[in-house]
C-alpha positions in Angstrom: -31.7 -1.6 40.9 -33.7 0.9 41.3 -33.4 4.4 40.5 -32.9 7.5 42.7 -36.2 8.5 40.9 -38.1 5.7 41.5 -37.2 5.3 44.7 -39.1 8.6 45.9 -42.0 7.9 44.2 -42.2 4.8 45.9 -41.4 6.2 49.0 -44.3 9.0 48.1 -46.5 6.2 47.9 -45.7 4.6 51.0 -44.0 1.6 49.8 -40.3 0.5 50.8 -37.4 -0.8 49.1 -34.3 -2.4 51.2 -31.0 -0.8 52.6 -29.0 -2.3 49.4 -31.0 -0.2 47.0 -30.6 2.5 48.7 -27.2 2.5 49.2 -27.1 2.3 45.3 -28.3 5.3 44.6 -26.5 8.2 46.0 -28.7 10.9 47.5 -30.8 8.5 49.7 -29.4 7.0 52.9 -30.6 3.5 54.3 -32.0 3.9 57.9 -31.4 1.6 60.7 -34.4 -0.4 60.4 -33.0 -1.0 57.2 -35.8 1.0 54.8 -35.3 4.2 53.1 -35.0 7.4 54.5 -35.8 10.4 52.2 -33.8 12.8 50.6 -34.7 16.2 52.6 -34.4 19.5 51.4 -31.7 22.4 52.9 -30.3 25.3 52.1 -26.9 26.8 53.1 -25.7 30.5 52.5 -27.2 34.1 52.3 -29.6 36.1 50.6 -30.9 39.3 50.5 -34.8 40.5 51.1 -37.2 39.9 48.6 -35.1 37.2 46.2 -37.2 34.4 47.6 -38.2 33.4 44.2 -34.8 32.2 43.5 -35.0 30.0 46.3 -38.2 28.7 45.2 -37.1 28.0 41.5 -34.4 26.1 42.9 -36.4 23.7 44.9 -39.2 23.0 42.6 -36.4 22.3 39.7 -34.2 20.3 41.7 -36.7 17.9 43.6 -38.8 17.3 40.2 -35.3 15.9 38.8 -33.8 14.4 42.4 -30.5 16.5 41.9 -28.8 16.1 44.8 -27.0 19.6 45.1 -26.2 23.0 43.6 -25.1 26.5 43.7 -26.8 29.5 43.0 -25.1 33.3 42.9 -26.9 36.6 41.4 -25.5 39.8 41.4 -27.4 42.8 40.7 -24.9 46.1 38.9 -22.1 44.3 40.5 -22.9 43.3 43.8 -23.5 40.0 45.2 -27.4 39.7 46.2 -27.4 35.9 47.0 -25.0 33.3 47.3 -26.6 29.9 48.0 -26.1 26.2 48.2 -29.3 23.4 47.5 -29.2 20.1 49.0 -32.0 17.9 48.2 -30.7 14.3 49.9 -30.6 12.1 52.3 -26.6 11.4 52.5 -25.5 14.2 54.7 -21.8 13.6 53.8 -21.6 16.6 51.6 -23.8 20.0 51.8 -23.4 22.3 49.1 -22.9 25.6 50.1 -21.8 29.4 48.0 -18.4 28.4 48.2 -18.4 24.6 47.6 -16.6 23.5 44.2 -18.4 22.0 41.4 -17.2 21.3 37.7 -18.3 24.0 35.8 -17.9 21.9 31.9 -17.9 24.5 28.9 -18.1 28.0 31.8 -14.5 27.5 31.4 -14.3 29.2 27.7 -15.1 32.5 28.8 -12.3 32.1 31.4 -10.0 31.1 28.2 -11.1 33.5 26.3 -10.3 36.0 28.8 -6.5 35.0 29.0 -6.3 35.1 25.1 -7.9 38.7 25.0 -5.3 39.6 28.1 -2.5 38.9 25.7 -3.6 40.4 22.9 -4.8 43.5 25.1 -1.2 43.5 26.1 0.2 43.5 23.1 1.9 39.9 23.0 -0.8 38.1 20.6 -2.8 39.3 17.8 -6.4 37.8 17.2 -5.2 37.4 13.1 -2.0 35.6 14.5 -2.3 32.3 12.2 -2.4 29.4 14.8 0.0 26.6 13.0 3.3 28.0 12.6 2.6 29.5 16.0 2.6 26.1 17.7 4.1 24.4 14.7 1.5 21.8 13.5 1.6 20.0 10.2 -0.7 21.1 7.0 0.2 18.2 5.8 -3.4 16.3 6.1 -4.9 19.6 5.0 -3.7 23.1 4.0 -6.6 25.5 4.9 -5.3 24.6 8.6 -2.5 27.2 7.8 -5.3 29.7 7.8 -7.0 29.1 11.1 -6.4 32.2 13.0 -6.9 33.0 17.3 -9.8 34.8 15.9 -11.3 31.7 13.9 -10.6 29.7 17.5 -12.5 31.4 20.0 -15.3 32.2 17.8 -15.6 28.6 16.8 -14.7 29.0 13.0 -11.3 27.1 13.0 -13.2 24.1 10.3 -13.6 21.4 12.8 -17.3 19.9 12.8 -18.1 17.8 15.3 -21.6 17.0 14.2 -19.5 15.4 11.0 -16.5 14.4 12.4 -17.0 13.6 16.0 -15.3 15.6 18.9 -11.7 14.6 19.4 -12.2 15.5 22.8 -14.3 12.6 23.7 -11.9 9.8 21.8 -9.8 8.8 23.7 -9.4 5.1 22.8 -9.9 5.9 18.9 -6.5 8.3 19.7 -4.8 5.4 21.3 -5.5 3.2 18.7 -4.2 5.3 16.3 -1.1 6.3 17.5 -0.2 3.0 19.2 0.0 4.9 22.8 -1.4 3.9 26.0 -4.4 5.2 27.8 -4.8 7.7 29.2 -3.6 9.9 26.0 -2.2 13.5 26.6 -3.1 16.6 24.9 -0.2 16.7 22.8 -1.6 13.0 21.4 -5.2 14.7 20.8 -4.0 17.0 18.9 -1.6 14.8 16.5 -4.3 12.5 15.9 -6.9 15.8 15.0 -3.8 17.0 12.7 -4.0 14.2 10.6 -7.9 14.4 9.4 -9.1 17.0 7.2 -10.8 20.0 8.3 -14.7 19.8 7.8 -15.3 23.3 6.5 -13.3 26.2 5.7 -11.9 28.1 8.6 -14.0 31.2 8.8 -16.9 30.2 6.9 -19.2 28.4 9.3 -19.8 28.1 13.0 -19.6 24.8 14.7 -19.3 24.4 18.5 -15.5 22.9 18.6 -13.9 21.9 22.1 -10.7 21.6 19.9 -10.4 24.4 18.8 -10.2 25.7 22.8 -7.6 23.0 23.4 -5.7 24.6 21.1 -5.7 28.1 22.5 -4.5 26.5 25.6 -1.5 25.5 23.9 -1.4 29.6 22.5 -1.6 31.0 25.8 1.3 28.6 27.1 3.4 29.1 24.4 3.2 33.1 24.3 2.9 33.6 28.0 5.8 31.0 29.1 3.5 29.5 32.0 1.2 26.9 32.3 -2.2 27.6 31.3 -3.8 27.2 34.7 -0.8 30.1 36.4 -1.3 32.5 33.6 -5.1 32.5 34.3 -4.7 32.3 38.2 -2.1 35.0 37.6 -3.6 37.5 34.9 -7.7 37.0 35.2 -8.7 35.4 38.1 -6.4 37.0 40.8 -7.2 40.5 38.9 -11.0 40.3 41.1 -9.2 38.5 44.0 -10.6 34.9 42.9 -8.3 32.5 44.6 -10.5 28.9 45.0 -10.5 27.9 41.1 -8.8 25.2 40.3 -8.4 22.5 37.2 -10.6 19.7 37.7 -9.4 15.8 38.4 -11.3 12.6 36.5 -10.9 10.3 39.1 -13.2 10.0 41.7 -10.6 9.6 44.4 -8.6 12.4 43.2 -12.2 14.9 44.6 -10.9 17.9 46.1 -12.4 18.2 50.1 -14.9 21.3 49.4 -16.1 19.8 45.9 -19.4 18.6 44.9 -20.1 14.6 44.1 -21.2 14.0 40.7 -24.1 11.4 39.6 -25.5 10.1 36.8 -27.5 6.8 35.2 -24.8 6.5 32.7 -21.8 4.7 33.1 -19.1 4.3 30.5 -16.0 2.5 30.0 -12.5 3.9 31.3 -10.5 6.1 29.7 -7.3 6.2 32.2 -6.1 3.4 32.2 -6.5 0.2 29.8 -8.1 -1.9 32.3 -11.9 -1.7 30.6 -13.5 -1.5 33.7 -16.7 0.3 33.8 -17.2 3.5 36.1 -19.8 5.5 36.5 -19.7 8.1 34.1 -18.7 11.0 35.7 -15.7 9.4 36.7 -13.9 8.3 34.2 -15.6 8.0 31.2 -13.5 11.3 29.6 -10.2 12.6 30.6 -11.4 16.3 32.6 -7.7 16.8 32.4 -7.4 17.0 29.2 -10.4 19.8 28.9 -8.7 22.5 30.9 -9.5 25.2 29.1 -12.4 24.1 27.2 -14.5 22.7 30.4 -12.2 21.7 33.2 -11.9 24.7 35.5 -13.9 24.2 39.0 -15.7 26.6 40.3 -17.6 27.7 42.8 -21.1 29.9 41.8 -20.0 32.7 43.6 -16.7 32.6 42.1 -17.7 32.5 38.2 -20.0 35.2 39.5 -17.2 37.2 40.0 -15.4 37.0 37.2 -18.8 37.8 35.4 -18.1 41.3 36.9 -14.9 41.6 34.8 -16.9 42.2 31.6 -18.7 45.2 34.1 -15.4 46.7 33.9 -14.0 46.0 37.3 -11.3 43.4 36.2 -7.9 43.2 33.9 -10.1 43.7 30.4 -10.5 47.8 29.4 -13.7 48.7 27.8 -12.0 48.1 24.4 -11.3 44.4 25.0 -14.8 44.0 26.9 -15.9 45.6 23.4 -15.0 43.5 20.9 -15.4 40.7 23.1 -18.9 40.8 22.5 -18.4 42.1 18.8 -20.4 40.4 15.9 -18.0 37.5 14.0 -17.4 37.3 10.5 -20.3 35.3 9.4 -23.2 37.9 11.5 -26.1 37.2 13.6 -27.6 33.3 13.0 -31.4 32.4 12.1 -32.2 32.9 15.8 -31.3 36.1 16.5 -27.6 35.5 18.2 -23.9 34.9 18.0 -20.6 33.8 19.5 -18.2 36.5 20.2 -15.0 35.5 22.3 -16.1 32.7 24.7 -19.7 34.3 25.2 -23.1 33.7 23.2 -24.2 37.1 22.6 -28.1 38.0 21.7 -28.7 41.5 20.7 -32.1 42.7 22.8 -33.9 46.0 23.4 -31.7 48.0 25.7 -28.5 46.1 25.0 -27.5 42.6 25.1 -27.7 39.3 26.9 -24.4 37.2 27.1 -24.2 33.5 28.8 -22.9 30.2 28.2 -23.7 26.7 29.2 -22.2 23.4 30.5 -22.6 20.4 30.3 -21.2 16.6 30.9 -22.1 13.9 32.2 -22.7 14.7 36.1 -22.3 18.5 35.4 -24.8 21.0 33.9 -24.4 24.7 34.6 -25.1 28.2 33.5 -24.3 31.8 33.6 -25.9 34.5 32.1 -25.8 38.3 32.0 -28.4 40.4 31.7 -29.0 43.5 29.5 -30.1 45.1 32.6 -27.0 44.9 34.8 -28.5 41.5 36.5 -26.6 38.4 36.2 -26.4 34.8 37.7 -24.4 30.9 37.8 -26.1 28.1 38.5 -24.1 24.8 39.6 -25.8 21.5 39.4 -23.5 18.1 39.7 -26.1 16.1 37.6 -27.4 16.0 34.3 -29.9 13.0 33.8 -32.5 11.6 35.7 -35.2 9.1 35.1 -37.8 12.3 35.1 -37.4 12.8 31.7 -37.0 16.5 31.8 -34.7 19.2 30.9 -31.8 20.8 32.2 -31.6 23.5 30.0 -35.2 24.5 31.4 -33.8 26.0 34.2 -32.7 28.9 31.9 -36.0 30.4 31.4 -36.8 29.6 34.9 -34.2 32.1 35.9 -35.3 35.2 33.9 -38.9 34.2 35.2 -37.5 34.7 38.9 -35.4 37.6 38.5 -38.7 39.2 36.5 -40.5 38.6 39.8 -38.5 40.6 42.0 -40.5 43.8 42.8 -37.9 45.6 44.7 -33.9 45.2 44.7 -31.8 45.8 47.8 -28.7 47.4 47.9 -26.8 44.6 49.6 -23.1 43.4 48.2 -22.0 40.3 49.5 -18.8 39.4 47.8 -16.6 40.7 50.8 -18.3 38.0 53.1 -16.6 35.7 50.2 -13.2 37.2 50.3 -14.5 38.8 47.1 
């Protein structure tokens, strides 16, 4: 079968391949004569004067890696400057467009660690509060967890390594096993199986990058707030800047909701809802999104998370002291390459102030959103992450300073209210 990448080279070199391969490979659409048609290039949304280079960036990145769609938002000192959506393919089914839904993977911890610093803004959570005799786990497979604190969580320094000791996240039948339960597992099985391994460094002394450690402070804002996770964030962050089309994402591929994106990848992998073993393509299936609310499971539109970025501007439910230490240097300093995580952000200290962003990925999902020392900041939805091309996603990064960089002249234009923003 060939590839969705193949396939347009071959059709760049005038050759045709038959109405079953394309129908294959989402993103290209068999004609009626029965060869390929190929994918075409549109663009939804608005934009003020003189961003064209966004546009641009957008194209040349997508098409060299044949992702089918994405969303773009920037905002300049608050206001919306362009709210896009990128559609490079032939199935006209779905069009992206500013407000279209897309899973957003690890954008979701700053939304978590939002609602943890509401609560302890509000007084009903301290960031020292120690977090297993707050939601009563055992010690039992290793004492130091009695010392991981709300603190330790957000800036990942609760002990759990998943570089050593994989990410319990993404073990879903090793869980089952264990525990003698059925797929799919719950939460509350995630974490008894995690409880029952050691911790692979001492909480506080080292960062690694720990999805369960966010799980967990799901479970700490349910138990202090009295609602679920997803109302108490729909209820104390998001509706604070009027942000009303997030929603928790859904594994299954039948379960898409009607204004979200499709996701594609090469990969597949083997089921983890059910015990069947049948094998899905991996964005469906392969991990339970469920499970990952508040580590990477919120949907999101571009325009949306761009949004909420505005929050850490000041205009949302955080004061300037919470925005503050937010961004505040943890425990352990600045790493070997100049940055840090504060409380669901990376944080790089630069001339004039400081750049925070964060990153997402899985498999049919890579995203990004970044704020600027200078008052500028951006999301960028894509629902793919691998292609046969070869090349990076995280390139697009760069790619983004470099277009904002070439903007001579910035208008004055706010588009949020034509969003309901």
């Amino acid at each position: 079968m060939l590839t969705r990448r193949d396939t347009f080279r071959l059709l760049a070199g005038a050759a045709a391949a038959g109405a079953a391969t394309a129908q294959a490979r989402p993103g290209f659409a068999a004609a009626t004569s029965g060869r390929v048609t190929a994918p075409v290039w549109t663009v939804t949304g608005k934009s003020a004067s003189g961003l064209a280079s966004f546009d641009s960036t957008l194209k040349s990145f997508m098409q060299a890696r044949a992702i089918p769609h994405a969303s773009l938002a920037v905002v300049r000192k608050g206001k919306l400057m362009l709210a896009r959506g990128y559609n490079w393919t032939a199935d006209t089914t779905f069009q992206a467009g500013p407000t279209s839904l897309f899973r957003v993977a690890s954008l979701s911890k700053p939304v978590t660690a939002t609602a943890v610093t509401k609560l302890v803004q509000d007084g009903k959570l301290s960031l020292s509060a120690r977090v297993a005799p707050l939601l009563g786990l055992s010690t039992a497979a290793d004492a130091r967890l009695g010392d991981v604190t709300v603190l330790h969580l957000l800036q990942h320094l609760g002990g759990w390594n998943s570089a050593i000791s994989s990410d319990p996240m993404f073990q879903d039948r090793a869980v089952a096993k264990l525990l003698g339960v059925s797929l799919p597992v719950s939460q509350a099985n995630v974490i008894e199986w995690t409880g029952r391994r050691p911790l692979d460094h001492a909480p506080g002394t080292k960062y690694a990058y720990s999805n369960y450690g966010y799980l967990l402070l799901e479970k700490v804002i349910e138990k202090i707030s009295g609602l679920s996770y997803a109302d108490y964030v729909q209820q104390k962050v998001l509706g604070a800047v009027k942000i009303k089309r997030m929603a928790l994402g859904r594994s299954a591929k039948s379960q898409r909701r009607s204004t979200e994106a499709p996701y594609f990848s090469g990969k597949t992998g083997t089921t983890v809802l059910d015990t069947s073993g049948t094998v899905v393509p991996a964005p469906y299936g392969s991990f339970n999104i469920e499970n990952m609310a508040a580590h990477g499971g919120w949907l999101s539109s571009a325009v949306d998370l761009a949004k909420f970025s505005t929050i850490f501007d000041g205009a949302g439910p955080l004061t300037a002291a919470s925005i503050t230490r937010t961004f505040a240097k943890p425990s352990i300093g600045i790493n070997a390459d100049g940055w840090y995580y504060g409380l669901g952000w990376n944080v790089r200290p630069v001339t004039g102030g400081m750049n925070t962003w964060h990153t997402g990925s899985l498999p049919g999902t890579s995203t990004l959103m970044v704020r600027r020392y200078d008052g500028l900041s951006w999301v960028v939805l894509f629902d793919q992450r691998d292609d046969p091309s070869g090349l990076g996603y995280g390139d697009i990064d760069s790619l983004m300073h470099k277009a904002a960089n070439a903007v001579t002249t910035w208008p004055t234009t706010n588009l949020f209210p034509t969003y309901g923003l």
